[in-house]
N, C-alpha and C positions, 0 to 999 in steps of 0.2 A: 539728382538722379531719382528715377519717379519709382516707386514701388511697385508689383506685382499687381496691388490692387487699381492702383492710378494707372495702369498703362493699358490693362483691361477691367473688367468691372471686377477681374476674379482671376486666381491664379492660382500655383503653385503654392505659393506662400501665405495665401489668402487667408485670415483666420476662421472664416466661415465655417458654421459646422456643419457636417456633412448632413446633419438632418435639415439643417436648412436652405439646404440648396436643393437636396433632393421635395422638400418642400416645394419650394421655389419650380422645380422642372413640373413637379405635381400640376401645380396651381396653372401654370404656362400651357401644358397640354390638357388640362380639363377645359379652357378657355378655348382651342385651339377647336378640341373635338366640340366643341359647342356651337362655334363660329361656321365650321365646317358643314353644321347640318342647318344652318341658319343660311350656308349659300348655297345647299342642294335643293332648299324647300323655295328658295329663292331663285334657282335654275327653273325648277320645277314651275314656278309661277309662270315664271317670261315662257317656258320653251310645254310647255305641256308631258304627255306623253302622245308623239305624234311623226311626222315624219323629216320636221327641222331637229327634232331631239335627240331621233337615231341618227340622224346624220352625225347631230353634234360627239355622241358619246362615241362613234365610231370614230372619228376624228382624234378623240382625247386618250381612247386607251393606251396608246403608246408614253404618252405623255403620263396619265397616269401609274402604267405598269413601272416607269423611271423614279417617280417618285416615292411609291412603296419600295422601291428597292433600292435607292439611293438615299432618299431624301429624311426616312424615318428611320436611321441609324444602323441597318444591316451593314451595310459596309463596315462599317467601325470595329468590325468583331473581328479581321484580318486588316485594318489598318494600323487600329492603335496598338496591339501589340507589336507588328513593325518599328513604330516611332518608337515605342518604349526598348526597343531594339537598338536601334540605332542611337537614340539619347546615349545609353550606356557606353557606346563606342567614342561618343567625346567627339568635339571639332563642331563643323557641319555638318556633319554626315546624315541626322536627322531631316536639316531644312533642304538636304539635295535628296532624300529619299521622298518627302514630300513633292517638292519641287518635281522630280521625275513624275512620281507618280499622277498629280494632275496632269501633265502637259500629256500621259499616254494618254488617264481616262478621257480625260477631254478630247482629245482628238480624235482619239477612237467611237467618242459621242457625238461629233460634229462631224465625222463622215459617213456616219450612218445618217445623222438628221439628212445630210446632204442628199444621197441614195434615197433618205424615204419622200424627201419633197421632187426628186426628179420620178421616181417610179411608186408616186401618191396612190394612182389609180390601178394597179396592179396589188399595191399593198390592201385597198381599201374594199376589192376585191376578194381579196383571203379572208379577212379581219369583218367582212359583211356580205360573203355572197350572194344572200335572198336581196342588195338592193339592185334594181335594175343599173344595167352599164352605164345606160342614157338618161337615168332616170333621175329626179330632183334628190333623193337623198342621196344617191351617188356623187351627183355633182356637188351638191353642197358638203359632203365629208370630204372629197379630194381636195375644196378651196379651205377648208378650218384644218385640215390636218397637215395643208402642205404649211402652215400660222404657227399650228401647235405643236411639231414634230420640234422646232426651235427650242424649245424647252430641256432636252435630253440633253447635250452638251454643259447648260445652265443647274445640271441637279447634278453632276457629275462634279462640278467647280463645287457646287455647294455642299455635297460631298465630304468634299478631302478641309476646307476652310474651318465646317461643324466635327470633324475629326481632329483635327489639330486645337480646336477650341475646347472639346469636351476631354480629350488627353490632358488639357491645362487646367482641368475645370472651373473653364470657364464657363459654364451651362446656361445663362440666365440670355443670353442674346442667342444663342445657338437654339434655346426652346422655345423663344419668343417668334423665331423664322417661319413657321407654319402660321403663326397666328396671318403674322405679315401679310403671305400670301394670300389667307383668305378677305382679307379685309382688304386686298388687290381687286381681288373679283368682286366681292360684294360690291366694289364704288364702282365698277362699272355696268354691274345690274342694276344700281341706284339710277344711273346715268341712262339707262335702257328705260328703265320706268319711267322718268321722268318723261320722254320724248315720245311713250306711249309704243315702241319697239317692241311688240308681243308677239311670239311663235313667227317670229320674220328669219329669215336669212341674215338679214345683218343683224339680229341679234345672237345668233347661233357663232357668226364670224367674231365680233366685239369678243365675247368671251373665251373666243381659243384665242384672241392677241392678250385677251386679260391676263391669258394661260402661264405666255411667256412671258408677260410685265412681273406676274405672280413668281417666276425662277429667278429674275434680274431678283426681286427685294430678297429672297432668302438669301440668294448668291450675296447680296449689299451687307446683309445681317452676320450671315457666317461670315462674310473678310475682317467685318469690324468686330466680332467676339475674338477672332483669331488673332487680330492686331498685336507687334509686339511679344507674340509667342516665337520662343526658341527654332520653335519649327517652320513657322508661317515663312511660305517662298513671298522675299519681297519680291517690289518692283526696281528697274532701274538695271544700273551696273552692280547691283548685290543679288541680282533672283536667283543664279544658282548654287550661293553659297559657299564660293571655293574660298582657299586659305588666303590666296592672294588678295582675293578681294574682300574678307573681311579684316585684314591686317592693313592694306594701302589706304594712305591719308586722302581726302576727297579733294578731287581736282577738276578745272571744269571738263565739259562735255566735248569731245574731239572724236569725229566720224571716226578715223582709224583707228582708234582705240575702241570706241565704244559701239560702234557700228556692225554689221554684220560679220566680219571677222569672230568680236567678241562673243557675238551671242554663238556660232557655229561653238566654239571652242566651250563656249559652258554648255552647250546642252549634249555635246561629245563629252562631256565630264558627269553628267547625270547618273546615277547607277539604276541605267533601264533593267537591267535583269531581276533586282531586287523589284523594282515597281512592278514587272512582269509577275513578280511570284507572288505580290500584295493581290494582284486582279485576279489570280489565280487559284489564292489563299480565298478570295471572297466570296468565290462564285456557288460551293453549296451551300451558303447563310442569304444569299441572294438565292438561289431557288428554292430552298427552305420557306424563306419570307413570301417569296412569288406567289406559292403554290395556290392559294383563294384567287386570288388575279388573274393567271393563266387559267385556273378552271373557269372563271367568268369569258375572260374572252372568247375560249370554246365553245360554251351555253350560247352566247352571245353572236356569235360567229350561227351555228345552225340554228337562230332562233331569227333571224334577220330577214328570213323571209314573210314574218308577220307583222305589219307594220304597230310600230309602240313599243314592242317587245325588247328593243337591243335598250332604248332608254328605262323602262318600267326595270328590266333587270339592274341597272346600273343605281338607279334607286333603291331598289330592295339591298343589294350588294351594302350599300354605303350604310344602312343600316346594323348588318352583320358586322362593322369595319369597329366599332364601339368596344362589344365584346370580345370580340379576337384581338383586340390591343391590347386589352389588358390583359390577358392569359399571355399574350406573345409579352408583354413589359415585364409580364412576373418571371419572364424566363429567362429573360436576358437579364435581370436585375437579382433577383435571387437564386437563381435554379442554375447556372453556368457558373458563377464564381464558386456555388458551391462544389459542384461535382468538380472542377478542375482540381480545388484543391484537396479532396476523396482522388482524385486520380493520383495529383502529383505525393500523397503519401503511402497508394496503394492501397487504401482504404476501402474495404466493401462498403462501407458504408453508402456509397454514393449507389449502390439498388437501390437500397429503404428509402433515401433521396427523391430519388427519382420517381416513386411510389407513392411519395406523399404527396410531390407536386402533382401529378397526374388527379390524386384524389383532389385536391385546393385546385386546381383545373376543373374537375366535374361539378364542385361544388358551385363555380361559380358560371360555366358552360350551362347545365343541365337545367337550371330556371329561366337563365337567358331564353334558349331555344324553344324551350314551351311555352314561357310567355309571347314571346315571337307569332311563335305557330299559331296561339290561342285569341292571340290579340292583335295580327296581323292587319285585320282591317281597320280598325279604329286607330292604332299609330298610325297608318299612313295618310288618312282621315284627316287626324290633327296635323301632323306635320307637313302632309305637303298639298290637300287638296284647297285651292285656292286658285285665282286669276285662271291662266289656261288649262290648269290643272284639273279634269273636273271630275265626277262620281265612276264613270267609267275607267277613267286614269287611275283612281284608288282599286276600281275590284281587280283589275290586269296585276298591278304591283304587289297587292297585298296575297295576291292569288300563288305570285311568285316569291315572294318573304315568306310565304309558309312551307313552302317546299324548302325553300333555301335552309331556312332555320333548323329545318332536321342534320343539315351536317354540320351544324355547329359545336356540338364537342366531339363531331372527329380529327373538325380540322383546329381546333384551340388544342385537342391534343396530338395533332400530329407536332406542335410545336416545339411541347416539353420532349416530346419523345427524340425531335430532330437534333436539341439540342441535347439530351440525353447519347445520342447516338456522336454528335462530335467529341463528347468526353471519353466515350469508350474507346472514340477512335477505330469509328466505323462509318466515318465519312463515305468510303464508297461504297458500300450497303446502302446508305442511308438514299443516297445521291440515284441509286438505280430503282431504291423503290417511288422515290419521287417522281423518277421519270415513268417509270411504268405505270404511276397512278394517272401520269396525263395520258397515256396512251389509250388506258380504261376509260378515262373522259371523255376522253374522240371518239371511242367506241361506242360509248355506251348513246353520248351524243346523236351519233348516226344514227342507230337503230331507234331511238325513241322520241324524236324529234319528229316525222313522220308520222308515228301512230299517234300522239297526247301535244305536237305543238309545243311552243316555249314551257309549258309543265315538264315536259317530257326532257329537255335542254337542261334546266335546273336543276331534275330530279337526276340526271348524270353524274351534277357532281358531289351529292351528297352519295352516291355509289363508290364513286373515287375518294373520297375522303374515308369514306367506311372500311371497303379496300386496302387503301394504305395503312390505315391503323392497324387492323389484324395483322397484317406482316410484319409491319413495325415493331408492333408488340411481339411477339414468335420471333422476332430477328433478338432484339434486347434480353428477350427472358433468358433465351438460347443459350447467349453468350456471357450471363451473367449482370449485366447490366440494369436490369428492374427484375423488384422482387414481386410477385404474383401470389403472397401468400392469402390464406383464409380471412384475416382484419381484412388486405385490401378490397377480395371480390364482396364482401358481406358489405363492407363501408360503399361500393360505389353499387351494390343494388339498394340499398338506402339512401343513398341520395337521388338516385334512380326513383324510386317507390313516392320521396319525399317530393320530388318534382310533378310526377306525374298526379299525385294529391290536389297539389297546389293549383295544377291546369284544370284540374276538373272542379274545384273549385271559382275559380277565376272564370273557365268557360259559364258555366254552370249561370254566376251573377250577371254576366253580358248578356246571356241569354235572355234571360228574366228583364233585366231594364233598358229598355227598348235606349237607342240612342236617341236624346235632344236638338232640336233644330238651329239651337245657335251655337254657334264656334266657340264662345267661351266655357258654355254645359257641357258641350263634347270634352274637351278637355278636362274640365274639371271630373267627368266620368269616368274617364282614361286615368285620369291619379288614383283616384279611388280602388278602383279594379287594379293598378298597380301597387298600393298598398295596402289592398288584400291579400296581393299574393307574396307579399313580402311577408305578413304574418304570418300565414299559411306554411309557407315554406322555413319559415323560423322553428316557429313550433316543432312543425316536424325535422327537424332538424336537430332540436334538444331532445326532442323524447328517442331519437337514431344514439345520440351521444351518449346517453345514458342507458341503454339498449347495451349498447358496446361495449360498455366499461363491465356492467353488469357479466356480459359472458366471458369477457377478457378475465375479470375477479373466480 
C-alpha cells in the first residue's frame, strides 16, 4: 500500500514542512513570472506592436481573462472550503461534490467557448470596435480567437484538479502548471523563429493554438498533482463516487451495466446544488481578481481604433501583472487566514489587521509605480525592443505603462481591501462597488478616449481604481472594519514622500546619463538606476521608521 507521499509527490500525511513547500510554491512561481515575461518579450519579437498583434491580443483576451480567474487560484477560495466541507461528512461525498462541480464548470465553459467560436465576429466586435468589420485585424482576431476561445473549458478542469491538489497539499505539480504552460508557447515561438514567421498571420494563428496546447499541459499537470486524492473524480465506472460503487468488487466491462444507463444514474446522483453554490460562492473572488483585466479590456476595447494600441496596452498591462501578484499573494496567504480567524473569535482586532496590510501593500505598491512611471521607457527598451519590436513600439508602450502605473496602489489595494471586505461579510458591498468601478471605467473610457487617444483609455482606469478605493475605504472604516488612525495616515504619507524621493532621484540620474547603444549597456543601466532606487527608498524608509517610533515614544 503506497503512502500519501508515493501516490502523489505530497500529501496529507506528507512530512514536509510547511516552509518548504511554501518555499517550494515560491521558487515555482518566481520561475513562472519569469518565463512569462521571457514569452511576452518573445511575442513582442515575432508580432511587433502592429496590426497582426492587435488582432492577436484581441483574440486572447478571453482566454486570458479565464486564466486570471481560474487558473491562478481565485476559485480555490470557495472551492476548498467546500471539499473541506464535505471531507468532514465522511463517504464520497467530497469526490461527488468535486466530481459535480467540474462537470458544471466545465460545461458551462464549453458552451460558452461554443457561442464564442460561432458568434466570434460579433464578440470580436465589442471586445475591438476601432478594428474594421472587413478589415485584416478583424479577420485575423475572429480566425485565432475562434483557436483560443478552446482554452476556457481547459482552465476551468484545471481549475477544480489544482483545488483538489492544493486541498492535499500537494502544491509542487499544481505550481509548476503555469511554468508548463509557458514553456508551451515559448517552443512554439521557437518554432516561428526558426522558419523565420515574423509579424505574419500564421504566426499570430500558431500561438493562439499554442494557447490551447498551453490549457491541455496545466489540465495534464493538475490531474497528475490531484492523482489518488480522496477527492480527485476518477475515471471509469468509479467517477461519481457513489457507495455502490466504491464497495463492488471489479468485474469486466458490460454495456448494460457500464454504459449509458450507468452514467445517467451517477450524474442524477451528483449533488449539483452544492456545486451550484461552489460557482456561486466564487464569483466575487473571481470579480475581485478580474477587476485589472476587465479594466484593460475596456481601455483596450476604446483604444482599438489606433492601430498598435490594443497590443502596446497588453504589454504595458503584463508588466503591472508582477506587482499586483504579489500584493494579491500576500492577501490570500497572510491577510485572509488572518482576519477569518479575528472574525471567527470576534476579535477587533482584524481593523489593525487590515491596516497593517494595506500599509505592507503601499510599501511595496508605492515604489513599484514610480519606478514604472519613471522608468517606463527603458524597461520596455530592455525587455521587449528587439526583432519586430522596434523604437516606436517602445515610446507607444512605455507611453502607456506610465499612465497605467499610477493606479497601481489603488488597484494592489483594492485587493486587501476586497479581501478585507469578505471577512467583514460585506461581500455585497463589496461586490457593487466593484461593479460600479467598471461602470466608471466605461465612462470615463468614452469621454477620454476621443480627446487624449489610448492615453486617455488607460488613464480611465487608473480613475477607476482610485474611485473604488475611496469607497472602499468609507465603506470598511464605516463599518468598523479598518482602522484609519493618526500611525496609519502619517506611515502611508511617508511612504508616500519616501517614494516620491526615490523617483526624483532615479529620474533625476536617467536624465543626466544619456542611454548606451548596445543591448547589454542598456541593461546594465536599467540595474544600476534600479538599484539606486532601491537604496533611496531604503534609506528613506529607516529614517520614516525611526521618525515614528520617535513620535509614537
Amino acid at each position: 500500500m503506497s503512502s500519501p507521499v508515493q501516490a502523489g509527490s505530497e500529501g496529507p500525511g506528507a512530512t514536509t514542512p510547511i516552509a518548504a513547500r511554501t518555499s517550494m510554491v515560491a521558487a515555482a512561481t518566481l520561475a513562472s513570472r519569469v518565463l512569462g515575461f521571457v514569452r511576452d518579450a518573445a511575442t513582442a519579437a515575432i508580432l511587433g506592436v502592429g496590426p497582426v498583434a492587435d488582432a492577436l491580443t484581441a483574440a486572447l483576451s478571453l482566454p486570458l481573462l479565464a486564466r486570471r480567474l481560474l487558473a491562478e487560484g481565485a476559485f480555490n477560495l470557495a472551492f476548498i472550503p467546500a471539499l473541506v466541507r464535505a471531507e468532514r461528512a465522511g463517504g464520497p461525498a467530497a469526490r461527488r461534490l468535486a466530481g459535480a462541480t467540474l462537470v458544471l464548470l466545465a460545461g458551462v465553459l464549453l458552451a460558452l467557448a461554443l457561442l464564442a467560436v460561432a458568434f466570434m465576429p460579433q464578440l470580436i466586435r465589442l471586445l475591438a470596435p476601432g478594428f474594421q468589420p472587413d478589415g485584416d485585424r478583424a479577420d485575423v482576431a475572429i480566425l485565432c480567437g475562434r483557436v483560443a476561445v478552446l482554452y476556457l473549458p481547459l482552465a476551468g478542469l484545471a481549475a477544480i484538479y489544482g483545488g483538489i491538489a492544493n486541498n492535499a497539499q500537494r502544491v509542487l505539480l499544481a505550481a509548476l502548471a503555469p511554468l508548463a504552460a509557458n514553456l508551451t508557447v515559448l517552443a512554439a515561438i521557437f518554432v516561428l523563429l526558426l522558419r523565420g514567421l515574423v509579424a505574419s498571420d500564421v504566426a499570430a494563428f500558431a500561438i493562439a493554438g499554442a494557447t490551447v496546447a498551453a490549457g491541455v499541459s496545466q489540465w495534464a499537470l493538475m490531474m497528475a498533482a490531484a492523482r489518488g486524492c480522496p477527492a480527485a473524480p476518477a475515471l471509469g465506472r468509479r467517477a461519481f463516487g457513489t457507495h455502490a460503487a466504491d464497495a463492488a468488487p471489479r468485474r469486466p466491462f458490460h454495456p448494460a451495466a457500464h454504459g449509458m444507463p450507468a452514467l445517467r444514474a451517477g450524474l442524477a446522483a451528483l449533488p449539483w446544488r452544492a456545486a451550484w453554490a461552489v460557482l456561486r460562492a466564487a464569483s466575487p473572488a473571481l470579480l475581485f481578481a478580474g477587476l485589472s483585466q476587465f479594466r484593460i479590456i475596456i481601455a483596450a476595447a476604446f483604444a482599438s481604433g489606433t492601430e498598435g494600441a490594443v497590443a502596446a496596452l497588453n504589454y504595458a498591462q503584463r508588466m503591472m501583472d508582477l506587482p499586483l501578484g504579489l500584493v494579491g499573494a500576500s492577501a490570500g496567504a497572510v491577510l485572509v487566514p488572518l482576519l477569518a480567524r479575528h472574525a471567527a473569535e470576534k476579535s477587533r482586532a482584524g481593523a489593525e489587521a487590515a491596516s497593517n496590510a494595506m500599509l505592507t501593500a503601499l510599501a511595496f505598491a508605492l515604489p513599484a509605480a514610480i519606478g514604472l512611471a519613471v522608468l517606463a521607457h527603458p524597461i520596455v527598451v530592455v525587455l521587449f525592443q528587439r526583432g519586430a519590436f522596434d523604437a516606436e513600439d517602445s515610446r507607444l508602450t512605455a507611453t502607456l505603462l506610465a499612465v497605467l502605473a499610477i493606479a497601481l496602489p489603488a488597484q494592489g489595494l483594492e485587493r486587501i481591501l476586497s479581501a478585507t471586505a469578505a471577512a467583514a461579510g460585506l461581500v455585497r458591498g463589496a461586490e457593487r462597488i466593484a461593479l460600479a468601478s467598471l461602470a466608471l471605467c466605461l465612462a470615463a473610457a468614452a469621454l477620454a478616449t476621443p480627446l487624449a487617444g489610448p492615453v486617455g483609455a488607460a488613464a480611465s482606469v487608473g480613475l477607476s481604481a482610485f474611485a473604488s478605493l475611496v469607497v472602499f475605504t468609507a465603506l470598511l472604516a464605516w463599518r468598523g472594519a479598518l482602522s484609519l488612525d493618526r500611525r496609519v495616515v502619517a506611515t502611508a504619507a511617508g511612504l508616500l514622500g519616501a517614494a516620491l524621493l526615490m523617483g526624483a532621484a532615479v529620474g533625476t540620474s536617467a536624465a543626466c546619463w544619456a542611454a548606451p547603444a548596445s543591448e547589454l549597456a542598456r541593461a546594465g543601466r536599467l540595474a544600476v538606476l534600479v538599484g539606486l532606487g532601491v537604496v533611496v527608498y531604503g534609506a528613506c524608509g529607516l529614517l520614516l521608521k525611526r521618525l515614528i517610533r520617535r513620535l509614537a515614544a
